[in-house]
py3Dmol code that shows the C-alpha trace and the ligand (Angstrom):
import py3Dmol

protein = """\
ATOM      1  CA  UNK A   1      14.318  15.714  -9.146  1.00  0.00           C
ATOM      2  CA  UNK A   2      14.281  19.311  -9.844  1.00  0.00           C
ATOM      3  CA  UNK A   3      10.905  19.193 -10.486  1.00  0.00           C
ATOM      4  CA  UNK A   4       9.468  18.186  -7.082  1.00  0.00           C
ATOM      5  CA  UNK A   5      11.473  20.580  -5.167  1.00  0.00           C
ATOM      6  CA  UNK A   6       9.375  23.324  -4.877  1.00  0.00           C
ATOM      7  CA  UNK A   7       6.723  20.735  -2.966  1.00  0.00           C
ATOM      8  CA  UNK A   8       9.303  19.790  -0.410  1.00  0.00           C
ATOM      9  CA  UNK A   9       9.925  23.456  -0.023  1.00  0.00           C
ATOM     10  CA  UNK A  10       6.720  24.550   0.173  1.00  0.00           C
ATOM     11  CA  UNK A  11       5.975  21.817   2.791  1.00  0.00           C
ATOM     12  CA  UNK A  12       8.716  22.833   4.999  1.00  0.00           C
ATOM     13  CA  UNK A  13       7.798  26.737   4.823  1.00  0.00           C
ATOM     14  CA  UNK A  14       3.773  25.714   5.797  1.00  0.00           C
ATOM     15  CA  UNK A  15       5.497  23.675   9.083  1.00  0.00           C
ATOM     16  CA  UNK A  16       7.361  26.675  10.393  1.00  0.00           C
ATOM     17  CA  UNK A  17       3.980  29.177   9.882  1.00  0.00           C
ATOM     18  CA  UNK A  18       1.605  26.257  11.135  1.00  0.00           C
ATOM     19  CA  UNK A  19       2.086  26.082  15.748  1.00  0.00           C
ATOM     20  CA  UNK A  20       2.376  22.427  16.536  1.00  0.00           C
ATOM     21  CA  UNK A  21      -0.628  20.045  16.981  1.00  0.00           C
ATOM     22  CA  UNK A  22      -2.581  22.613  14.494  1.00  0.00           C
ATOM     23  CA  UNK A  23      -3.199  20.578  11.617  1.00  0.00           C
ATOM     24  CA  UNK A  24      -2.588  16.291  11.564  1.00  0.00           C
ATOM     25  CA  UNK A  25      -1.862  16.733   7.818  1.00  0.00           C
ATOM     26  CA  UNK A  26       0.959  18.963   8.329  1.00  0.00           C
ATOM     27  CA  UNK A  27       2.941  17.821  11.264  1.00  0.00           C
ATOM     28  CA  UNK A  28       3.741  13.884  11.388  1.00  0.00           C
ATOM     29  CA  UNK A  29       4.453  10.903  14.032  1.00  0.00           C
ATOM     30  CA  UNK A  30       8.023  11.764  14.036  1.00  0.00           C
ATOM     31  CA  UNK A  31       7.073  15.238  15.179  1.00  0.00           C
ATOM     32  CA  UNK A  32       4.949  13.860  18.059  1.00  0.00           C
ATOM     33  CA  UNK A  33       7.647  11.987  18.724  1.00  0.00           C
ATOM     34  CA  UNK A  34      10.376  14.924  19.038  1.00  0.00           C
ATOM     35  CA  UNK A  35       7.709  16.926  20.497  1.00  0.00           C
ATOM     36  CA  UNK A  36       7.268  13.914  23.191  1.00  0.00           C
ATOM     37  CA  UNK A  37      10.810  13.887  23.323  1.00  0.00           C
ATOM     38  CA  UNK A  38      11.763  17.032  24.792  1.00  0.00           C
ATOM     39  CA  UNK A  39       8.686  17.586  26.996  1.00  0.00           C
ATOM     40  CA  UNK A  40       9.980  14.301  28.698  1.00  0.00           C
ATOM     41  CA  UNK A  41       6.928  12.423  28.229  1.00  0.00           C
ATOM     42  CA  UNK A  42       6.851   8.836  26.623  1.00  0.00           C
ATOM     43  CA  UNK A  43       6.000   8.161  23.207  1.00  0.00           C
ATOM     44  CA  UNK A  44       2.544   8.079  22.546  1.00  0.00           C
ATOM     45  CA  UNK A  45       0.307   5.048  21.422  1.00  0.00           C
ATOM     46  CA  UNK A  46      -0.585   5.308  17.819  1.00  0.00           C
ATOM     47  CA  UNK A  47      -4.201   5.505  18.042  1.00  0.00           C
ATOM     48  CA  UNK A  48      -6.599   3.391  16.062  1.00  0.00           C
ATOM     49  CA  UNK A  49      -7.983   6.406  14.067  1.00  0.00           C
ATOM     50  CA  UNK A  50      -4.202   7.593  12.946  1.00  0.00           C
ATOM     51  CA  UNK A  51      -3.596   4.584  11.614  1.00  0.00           C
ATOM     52  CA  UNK A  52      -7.096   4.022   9.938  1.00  0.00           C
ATOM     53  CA  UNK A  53      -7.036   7.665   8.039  1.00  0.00           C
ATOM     54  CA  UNK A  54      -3.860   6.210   6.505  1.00  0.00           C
ATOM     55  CA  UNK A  55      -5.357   3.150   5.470  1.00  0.00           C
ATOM     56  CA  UNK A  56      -6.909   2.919   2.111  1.00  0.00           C
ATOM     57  CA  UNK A  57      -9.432   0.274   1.396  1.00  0.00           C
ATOM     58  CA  UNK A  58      -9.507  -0.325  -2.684  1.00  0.00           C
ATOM     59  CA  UNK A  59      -8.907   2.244  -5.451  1.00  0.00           C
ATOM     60  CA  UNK A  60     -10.302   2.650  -9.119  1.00  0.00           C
ATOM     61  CA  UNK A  61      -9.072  -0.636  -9.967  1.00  0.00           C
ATOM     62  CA  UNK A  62      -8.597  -2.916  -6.840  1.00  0.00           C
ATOM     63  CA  UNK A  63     -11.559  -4.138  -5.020  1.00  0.00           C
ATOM     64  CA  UNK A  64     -12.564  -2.746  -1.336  1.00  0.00           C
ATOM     65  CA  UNK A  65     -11.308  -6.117   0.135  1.00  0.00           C
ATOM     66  CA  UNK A  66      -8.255  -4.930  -0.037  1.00  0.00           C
ATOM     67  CA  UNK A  67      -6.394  -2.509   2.559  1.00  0.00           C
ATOM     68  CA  UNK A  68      -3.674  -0.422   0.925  1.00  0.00           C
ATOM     69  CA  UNK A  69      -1.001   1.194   2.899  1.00  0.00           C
ATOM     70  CA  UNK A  70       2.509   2.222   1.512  1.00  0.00           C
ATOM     71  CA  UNK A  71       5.686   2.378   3.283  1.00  0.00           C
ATOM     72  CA  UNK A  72       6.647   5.695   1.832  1.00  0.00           C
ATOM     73  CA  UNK A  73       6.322   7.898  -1.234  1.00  0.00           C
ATOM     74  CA  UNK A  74       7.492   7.353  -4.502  1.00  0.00           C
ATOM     75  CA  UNK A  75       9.654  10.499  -4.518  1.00  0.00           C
ATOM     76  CA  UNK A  76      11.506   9.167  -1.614  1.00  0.00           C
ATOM     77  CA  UNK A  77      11.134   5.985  -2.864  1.00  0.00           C
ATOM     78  CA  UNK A  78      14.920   3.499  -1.388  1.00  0.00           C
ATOM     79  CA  UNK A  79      14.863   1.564  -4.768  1.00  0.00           C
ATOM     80  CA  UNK A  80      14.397   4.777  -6.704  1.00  0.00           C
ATOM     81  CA  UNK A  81      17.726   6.052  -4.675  1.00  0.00           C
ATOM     82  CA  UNK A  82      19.299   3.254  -5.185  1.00  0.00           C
ATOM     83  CA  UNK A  83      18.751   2.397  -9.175  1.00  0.00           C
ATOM     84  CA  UNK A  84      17.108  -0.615  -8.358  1.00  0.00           C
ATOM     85  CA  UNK A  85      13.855   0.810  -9.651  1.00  0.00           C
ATOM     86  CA  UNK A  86      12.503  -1.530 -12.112  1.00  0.00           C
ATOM     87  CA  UNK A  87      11.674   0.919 -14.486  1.00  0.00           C
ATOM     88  CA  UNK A  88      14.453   1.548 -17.255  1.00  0.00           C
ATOM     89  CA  UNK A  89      13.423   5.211 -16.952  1.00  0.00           C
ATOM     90  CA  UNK A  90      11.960   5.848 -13.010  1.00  0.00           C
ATOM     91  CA  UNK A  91      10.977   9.255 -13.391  1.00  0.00           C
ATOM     92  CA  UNK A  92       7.981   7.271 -15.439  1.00  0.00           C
ATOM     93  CA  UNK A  93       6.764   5.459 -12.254  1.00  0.00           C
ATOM     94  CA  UNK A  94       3.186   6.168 -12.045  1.00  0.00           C
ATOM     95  CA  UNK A  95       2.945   6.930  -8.462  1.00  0.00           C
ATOM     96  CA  UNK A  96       5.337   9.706  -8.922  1.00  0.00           C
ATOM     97  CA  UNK A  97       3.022  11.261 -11.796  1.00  0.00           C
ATOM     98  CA  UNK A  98       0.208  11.593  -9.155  1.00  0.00           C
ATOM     99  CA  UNK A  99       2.367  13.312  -6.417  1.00  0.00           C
ATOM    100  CA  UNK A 100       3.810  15.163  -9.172  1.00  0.00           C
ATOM    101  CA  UNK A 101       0.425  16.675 -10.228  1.00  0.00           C
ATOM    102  CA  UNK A 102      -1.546  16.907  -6.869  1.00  0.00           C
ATOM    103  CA  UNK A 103       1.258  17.015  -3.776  1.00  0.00           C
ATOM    104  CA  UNK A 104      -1.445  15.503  -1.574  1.00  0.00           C
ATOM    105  CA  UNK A 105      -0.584  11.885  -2.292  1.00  0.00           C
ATOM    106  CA  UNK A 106       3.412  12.777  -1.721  1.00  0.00           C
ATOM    107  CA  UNK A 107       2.397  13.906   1.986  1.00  0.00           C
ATOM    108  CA  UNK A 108      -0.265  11.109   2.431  1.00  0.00           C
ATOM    109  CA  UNK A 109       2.759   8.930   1.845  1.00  0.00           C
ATOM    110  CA  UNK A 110       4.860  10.863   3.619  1.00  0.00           C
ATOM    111  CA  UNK A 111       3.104  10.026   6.726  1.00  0.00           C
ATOM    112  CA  UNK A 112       2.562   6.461   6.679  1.00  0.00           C
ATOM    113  CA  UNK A 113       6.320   6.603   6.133  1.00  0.00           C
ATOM    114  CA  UNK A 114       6.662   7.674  10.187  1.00  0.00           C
ATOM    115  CA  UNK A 115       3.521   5.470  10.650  1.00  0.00           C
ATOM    116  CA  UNK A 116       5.619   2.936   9.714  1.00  0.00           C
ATOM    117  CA  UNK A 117       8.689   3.758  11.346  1.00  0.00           C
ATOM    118  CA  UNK A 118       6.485   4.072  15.027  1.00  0.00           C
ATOM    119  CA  UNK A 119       4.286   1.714  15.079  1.00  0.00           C
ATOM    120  CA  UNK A 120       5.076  -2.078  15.971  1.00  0.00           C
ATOM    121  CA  UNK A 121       3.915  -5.039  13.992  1.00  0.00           C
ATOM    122  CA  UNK A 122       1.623  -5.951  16.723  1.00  0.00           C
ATOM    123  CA  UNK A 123      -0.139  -2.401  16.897  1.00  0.00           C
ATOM    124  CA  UNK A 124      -0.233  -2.233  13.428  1.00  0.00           C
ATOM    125  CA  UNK A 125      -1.931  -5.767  13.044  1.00  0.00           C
ATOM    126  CA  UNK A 126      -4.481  -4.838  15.453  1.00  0.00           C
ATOM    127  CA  UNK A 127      -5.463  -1.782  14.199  1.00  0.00           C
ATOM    128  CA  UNK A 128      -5.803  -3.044  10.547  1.00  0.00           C
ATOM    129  CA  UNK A 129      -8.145  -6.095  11.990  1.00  0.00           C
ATOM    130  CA  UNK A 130     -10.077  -3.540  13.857  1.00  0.00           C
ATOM    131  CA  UNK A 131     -10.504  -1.586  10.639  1.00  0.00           C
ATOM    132  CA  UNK A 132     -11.698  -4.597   8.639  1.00  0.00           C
ATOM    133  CA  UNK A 133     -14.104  -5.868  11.692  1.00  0.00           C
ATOM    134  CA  UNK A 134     -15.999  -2.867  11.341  1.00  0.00           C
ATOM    135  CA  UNK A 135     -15.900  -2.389   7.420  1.00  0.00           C
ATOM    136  CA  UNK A 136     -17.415  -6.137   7.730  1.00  0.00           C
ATOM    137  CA  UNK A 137     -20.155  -5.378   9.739  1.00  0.00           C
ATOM    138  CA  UNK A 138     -20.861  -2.447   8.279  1.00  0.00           C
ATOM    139  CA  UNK A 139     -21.500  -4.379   5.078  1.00  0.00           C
ATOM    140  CA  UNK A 140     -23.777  -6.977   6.965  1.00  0.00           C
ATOM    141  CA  UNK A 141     -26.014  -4.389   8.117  1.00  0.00           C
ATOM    142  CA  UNK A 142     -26.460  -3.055   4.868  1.00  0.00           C
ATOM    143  CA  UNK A 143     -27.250  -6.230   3.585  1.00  0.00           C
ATOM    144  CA  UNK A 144     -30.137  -6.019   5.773  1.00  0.00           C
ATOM    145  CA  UNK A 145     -31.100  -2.801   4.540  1.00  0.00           C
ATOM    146  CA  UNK A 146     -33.791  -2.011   1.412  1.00  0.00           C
ATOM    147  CA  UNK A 147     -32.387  -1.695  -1.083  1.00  0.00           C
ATOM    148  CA  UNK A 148     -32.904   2.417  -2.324  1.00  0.00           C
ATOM    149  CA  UNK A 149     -35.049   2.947  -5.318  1.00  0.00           C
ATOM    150  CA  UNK A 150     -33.133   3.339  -8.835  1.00  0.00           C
ATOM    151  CA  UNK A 151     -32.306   6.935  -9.960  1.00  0.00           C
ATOM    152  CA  UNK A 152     -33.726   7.524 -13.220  1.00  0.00           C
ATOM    153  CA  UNK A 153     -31.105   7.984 -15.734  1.00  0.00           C
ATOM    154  CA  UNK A 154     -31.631  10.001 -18.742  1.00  0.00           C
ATOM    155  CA  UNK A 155     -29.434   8.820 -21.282  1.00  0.00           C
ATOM    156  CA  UNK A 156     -26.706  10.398 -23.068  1.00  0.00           C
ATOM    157  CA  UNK A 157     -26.705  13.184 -20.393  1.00  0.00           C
ATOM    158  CA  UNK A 158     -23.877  11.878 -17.914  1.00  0.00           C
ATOM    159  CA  UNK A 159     -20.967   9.647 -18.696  1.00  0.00           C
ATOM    160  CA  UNK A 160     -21.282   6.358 -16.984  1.00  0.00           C
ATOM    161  CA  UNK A 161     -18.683   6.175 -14.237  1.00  0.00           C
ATOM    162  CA  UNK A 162     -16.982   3.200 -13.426  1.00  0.00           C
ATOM    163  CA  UNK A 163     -17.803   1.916  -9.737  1.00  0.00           C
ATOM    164  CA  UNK A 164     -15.648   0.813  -7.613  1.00  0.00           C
ATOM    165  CA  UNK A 165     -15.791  -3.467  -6.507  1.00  0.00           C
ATOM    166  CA  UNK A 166     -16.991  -3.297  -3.286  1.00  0.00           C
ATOM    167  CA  UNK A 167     -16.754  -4.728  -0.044  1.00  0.00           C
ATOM    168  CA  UNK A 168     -17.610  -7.805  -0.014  1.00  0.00           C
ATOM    169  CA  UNK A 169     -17.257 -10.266   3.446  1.00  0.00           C
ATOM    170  CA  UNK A 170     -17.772 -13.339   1.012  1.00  0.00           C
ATOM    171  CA  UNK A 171     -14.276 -12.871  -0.775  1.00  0.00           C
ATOM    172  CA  UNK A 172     -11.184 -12.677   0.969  1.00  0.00           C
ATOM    173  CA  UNK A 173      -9.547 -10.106   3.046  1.00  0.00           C
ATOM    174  CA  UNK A 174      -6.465  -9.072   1.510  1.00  0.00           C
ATOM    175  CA  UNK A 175      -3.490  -6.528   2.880  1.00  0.00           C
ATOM    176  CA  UNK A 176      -1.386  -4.818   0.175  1.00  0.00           C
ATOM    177  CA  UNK A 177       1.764  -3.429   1.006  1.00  0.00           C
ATOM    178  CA  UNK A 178       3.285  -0.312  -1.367  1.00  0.00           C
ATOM    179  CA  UNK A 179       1.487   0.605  -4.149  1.00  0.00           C
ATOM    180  CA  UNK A 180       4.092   3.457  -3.802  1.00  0.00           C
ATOM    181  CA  UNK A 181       7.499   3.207  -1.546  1.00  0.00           C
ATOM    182  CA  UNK A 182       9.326  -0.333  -0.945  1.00  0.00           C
ATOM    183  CA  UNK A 183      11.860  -1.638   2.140  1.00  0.00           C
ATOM    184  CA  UNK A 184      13.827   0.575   3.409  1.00  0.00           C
ATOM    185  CA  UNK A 185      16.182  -2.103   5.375  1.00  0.00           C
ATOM    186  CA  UNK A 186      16.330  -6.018   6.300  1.00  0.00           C
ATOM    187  CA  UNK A 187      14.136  -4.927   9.238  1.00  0.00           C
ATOM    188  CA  UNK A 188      11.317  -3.611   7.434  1.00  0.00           C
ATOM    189  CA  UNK A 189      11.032  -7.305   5.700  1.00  0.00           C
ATOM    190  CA  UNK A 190      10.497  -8.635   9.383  1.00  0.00           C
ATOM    191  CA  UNK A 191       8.528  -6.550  10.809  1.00  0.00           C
ATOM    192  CA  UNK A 192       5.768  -7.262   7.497  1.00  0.00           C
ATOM    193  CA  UNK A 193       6.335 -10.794   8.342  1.00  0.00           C
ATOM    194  CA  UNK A 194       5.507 -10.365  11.313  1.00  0.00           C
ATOM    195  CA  UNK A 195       2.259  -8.760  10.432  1.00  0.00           C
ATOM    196  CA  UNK A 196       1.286 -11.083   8.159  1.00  0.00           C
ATOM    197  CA  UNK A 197       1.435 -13.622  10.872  1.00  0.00           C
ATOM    198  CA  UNK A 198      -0.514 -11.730  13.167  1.00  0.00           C
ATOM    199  CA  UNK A 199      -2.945 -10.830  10.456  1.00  0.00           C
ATOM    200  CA  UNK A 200      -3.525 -14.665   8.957  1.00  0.00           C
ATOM    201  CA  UNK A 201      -3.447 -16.219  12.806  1.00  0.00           C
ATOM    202  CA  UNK A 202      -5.783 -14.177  14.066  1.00  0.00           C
ATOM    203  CA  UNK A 203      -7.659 -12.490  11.073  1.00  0.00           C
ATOM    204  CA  UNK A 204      -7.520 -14.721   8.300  1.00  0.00           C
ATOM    205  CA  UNK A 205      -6.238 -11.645   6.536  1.00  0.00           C
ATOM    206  CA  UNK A 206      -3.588 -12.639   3.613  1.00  0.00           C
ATOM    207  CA  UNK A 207      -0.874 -10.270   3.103  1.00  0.00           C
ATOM    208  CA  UNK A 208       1.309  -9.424   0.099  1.00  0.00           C
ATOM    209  CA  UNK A 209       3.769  -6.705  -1.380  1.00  0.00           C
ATOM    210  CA  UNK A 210       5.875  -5.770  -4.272  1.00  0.00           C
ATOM    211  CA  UNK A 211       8.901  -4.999  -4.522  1.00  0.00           C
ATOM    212  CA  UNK A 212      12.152  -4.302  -6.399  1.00  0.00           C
ATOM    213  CA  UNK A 213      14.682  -3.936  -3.279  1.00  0.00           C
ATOM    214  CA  UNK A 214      16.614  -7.131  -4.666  1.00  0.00           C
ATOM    215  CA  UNK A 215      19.648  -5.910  -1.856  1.00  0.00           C
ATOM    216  CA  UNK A 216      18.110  -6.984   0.556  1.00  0.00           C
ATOM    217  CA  UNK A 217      17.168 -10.786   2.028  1.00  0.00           C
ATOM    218  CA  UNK A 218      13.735 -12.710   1.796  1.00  0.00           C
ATOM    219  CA  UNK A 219      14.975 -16.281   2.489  1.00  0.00           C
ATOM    220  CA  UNK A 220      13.671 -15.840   6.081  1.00  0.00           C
ATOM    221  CA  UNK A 221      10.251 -14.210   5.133  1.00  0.00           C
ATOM    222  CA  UNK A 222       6.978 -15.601   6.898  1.00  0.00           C
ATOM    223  CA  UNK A 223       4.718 -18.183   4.753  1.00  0.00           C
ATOM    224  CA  UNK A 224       1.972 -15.369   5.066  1.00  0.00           C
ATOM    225  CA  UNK A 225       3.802 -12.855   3.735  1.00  0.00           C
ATOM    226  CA  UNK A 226       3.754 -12.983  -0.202  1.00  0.00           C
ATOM    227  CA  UNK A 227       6.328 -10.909  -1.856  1.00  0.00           C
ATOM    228  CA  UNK A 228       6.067 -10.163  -5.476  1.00  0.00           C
ATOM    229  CA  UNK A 229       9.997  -9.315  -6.659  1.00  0.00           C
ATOM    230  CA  UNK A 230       9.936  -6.551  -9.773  1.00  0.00           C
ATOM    231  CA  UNK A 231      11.631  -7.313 -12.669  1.00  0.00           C
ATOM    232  CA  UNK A 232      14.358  -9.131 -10.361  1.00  0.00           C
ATOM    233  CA  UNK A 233      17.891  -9.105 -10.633  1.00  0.00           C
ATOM    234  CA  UNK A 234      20.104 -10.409  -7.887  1.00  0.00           C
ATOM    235  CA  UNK A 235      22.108 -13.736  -8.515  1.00  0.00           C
ATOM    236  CA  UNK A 236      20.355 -14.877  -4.748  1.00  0.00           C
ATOM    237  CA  UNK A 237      18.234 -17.508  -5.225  1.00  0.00           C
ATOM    238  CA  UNK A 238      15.278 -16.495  -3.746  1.00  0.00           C
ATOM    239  CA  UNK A 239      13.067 -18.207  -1.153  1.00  0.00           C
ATOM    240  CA  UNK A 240      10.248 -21.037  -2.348  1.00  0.00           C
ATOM    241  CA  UNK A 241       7.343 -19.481  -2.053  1.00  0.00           C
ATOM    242  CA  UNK A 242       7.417 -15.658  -3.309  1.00  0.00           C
ATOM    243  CA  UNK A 243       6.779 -14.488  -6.832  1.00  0.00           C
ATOM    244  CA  UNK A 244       8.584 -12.709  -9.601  1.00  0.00           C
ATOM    245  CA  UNK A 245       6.603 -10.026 -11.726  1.00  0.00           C
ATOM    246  CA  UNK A 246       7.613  -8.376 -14.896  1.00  0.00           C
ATOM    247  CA  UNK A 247       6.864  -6.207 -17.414  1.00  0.00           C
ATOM    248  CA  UNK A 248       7.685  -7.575 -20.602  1.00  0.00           C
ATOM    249  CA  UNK A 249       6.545  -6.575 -24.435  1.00  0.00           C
ATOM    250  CA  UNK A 250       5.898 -10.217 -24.727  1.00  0.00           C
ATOM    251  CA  UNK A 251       4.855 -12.671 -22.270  1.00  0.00           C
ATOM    252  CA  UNK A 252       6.125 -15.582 -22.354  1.00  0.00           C
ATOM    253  CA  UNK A 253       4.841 -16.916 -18.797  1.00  0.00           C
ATOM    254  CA  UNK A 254       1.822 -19.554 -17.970  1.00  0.00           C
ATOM    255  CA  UNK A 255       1.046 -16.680 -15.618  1.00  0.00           C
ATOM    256  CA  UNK A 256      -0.164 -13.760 -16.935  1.00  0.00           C
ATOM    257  CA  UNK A 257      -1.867 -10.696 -15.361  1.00  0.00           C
ATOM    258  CA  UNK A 258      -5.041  -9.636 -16.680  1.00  0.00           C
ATOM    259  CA  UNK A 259      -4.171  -5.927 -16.026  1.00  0.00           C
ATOM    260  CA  UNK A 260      -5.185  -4.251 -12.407  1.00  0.00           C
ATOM    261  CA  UNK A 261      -7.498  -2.078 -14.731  1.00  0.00           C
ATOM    262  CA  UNK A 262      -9.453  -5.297 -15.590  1.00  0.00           C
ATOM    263  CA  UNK A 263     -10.697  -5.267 -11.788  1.00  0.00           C
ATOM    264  CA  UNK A 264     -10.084  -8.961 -11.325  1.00  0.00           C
ATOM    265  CA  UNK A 265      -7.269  -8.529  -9.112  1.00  0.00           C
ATOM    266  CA  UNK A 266      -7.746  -9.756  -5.349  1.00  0.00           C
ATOM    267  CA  UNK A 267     -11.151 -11.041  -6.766  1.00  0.00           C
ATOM    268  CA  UNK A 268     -11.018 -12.927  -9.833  1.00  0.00           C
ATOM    269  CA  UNK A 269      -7.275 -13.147 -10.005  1.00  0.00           C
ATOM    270  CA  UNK A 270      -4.970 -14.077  -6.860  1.00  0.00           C
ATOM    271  CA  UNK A 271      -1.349 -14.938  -8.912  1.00  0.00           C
ATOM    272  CA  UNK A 272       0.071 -12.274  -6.714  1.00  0.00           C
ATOM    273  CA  UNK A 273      -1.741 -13.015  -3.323  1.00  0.00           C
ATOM    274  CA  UNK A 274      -0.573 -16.722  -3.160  1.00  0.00           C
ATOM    275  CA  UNK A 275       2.919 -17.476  -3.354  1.00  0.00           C
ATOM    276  CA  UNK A 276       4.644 -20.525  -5.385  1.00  0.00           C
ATOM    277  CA  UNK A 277       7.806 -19.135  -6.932  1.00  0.00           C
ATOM    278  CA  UNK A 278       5.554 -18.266 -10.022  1.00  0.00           C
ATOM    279  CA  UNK A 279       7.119 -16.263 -12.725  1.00  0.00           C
ATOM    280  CA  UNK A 280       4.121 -13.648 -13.477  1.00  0.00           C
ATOM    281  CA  UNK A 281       4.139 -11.292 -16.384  1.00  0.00           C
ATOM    282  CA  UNK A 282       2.297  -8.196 -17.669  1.00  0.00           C
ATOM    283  CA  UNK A 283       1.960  -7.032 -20.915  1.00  0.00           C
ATOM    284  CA  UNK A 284       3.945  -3.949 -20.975  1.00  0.00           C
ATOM    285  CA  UNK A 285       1.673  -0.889 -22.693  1.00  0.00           C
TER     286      UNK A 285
END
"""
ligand_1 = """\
8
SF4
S -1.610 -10.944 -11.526
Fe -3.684 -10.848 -10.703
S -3.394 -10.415 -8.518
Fe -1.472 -9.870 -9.579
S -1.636 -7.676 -10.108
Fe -2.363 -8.854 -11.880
S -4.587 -8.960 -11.535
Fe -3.685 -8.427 -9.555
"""
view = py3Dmol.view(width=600, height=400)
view.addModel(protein, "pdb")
view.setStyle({"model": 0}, {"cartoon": {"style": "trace"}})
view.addModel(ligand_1, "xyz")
view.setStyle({"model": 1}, {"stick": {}})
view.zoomTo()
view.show()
């Protein structure tokens, strides 16, 4: 832990220099909330934009049909506290390694942890339906569009980069919960329920998470919400319908994952977006 101090210190010393309401990057919901608190007002609505800046749709390896947001960092990860961290060694988690290096993804995290914690599952739902509304017709119009000429490409002079898989409004719309962070508490599994149900009723939007909080119960978990246990543990019997995932040296599994850096996943490859009690491995590296 020693390592990541000085970023927690240095983030505390920027709040006290920085007035209030300065910067959105450095003060957070919670301090809105306090702020609210003891001015007397009432807690403020958490806009549509707040939400959507903390909303990531795809990465390098996961397409842009699929909205990412995280329930907290990986530093302050509950499973991490508690040792139920899948990893046999959790300082190797690769979320960590990115806050470790750059700090900015710690404090991005950081803040959709008090997202989180403000924002009911009904708010929440909207907002994210909102957000893929207009990333869908925002990809219809530019279907419309012509298409821009071709840059000519000299070879050998730049280094291919991989693109990312786009939107697309033919595939489906997918919500991924923590690709850093897990449940806190029982009421965090609810509350995603909850969202899920909102999100598939009146979205069609399919939600699913990982997780390696084994403490805690799923038996009551929504049919929409699809929850992928890590490397699992606990003697419960968990409920029909959500998956285990591990990382084994060899699987052994009629379900294996291709690898998020194959780019199949939420595209080509759903094992973790349906649920069905499957046992799904990946080939540890
Ligand atoms: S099994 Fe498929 S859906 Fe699950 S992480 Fe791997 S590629 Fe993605």
């Amino acid at each position: 832990m020693a390592d990541y101090k000085p970023w927690t210190e240095w983030f505390k010393q920027v709040r006290k220099t920085i007035p209030y309401g300065a910067s959105p990057y450095v003060y957070t919901q919670q301090d809105d909330l306090e702020y609210r608190k003891k001015q007397g007002l009432p807690p403020a609505d958490v806009k549509y934009k707040q939400l959507k800046d903390h909303l990531q749709f795809g990465n390098e390896k996961l397409s842009e049909n699929i909205c990412i947001f995280n329930l907290g960092s990986a530093l302050g990860c509950p499973s991490r506290k508690t040792g139920e961290c899948q990893l046999d060694d959790p300082e190797r988690c690769y979320a960590l390694g990115s806050e470790k290096m750059y700090g900015s993804p710690y404090f991005y995290r950081e803040r959709q942890k008090q997202l989180w914690k403000t924002i009911s599952a009904e708010q929440f739902a909207r907002h994210v339906g909102q957000a893929f509304k207009k990333k869908e017709e925002y990809a219809i119009r530019a279907r419309s569009r012509p298409k821009p000429k071709p840059k000519l490409i000299i070879k050998g002079k730049k280094k291919k980069k991989k693109k990312r898989v786009p939107f697309n409004p033919d595939m489906p719309y997918l919500m991924r919960f923590d690709e850093a962070g897990d449940f806190s508490k029982q009421s965090d599994v609810k509350k995603m329920s909850k969202i899920a149900d909102i999100l598939k009723k009146d979205y069609g939007i399919r939600t699913y998470t990982y997780t390696a909080k084994s403490s805690l119960d799923y038996r009551k978990v929504s049919k929409n919400l699809t929850i992928n246990r890590s490397n699992w543990t606990s003697k419960k019997q968990p409920k029909k319908g959500t998956n285990v995932f591990q990382a084994v040296v060899k699987p052994t599994s009629k379900y294996i994952c291709p690898g998020t850096a194959s780019r199949e996943c939420g595209s080509k490859c759903m094992l973790c977006v349906g649920g069905g009690n499957k046992l799904i491995q990946v080939k540890k590296h």
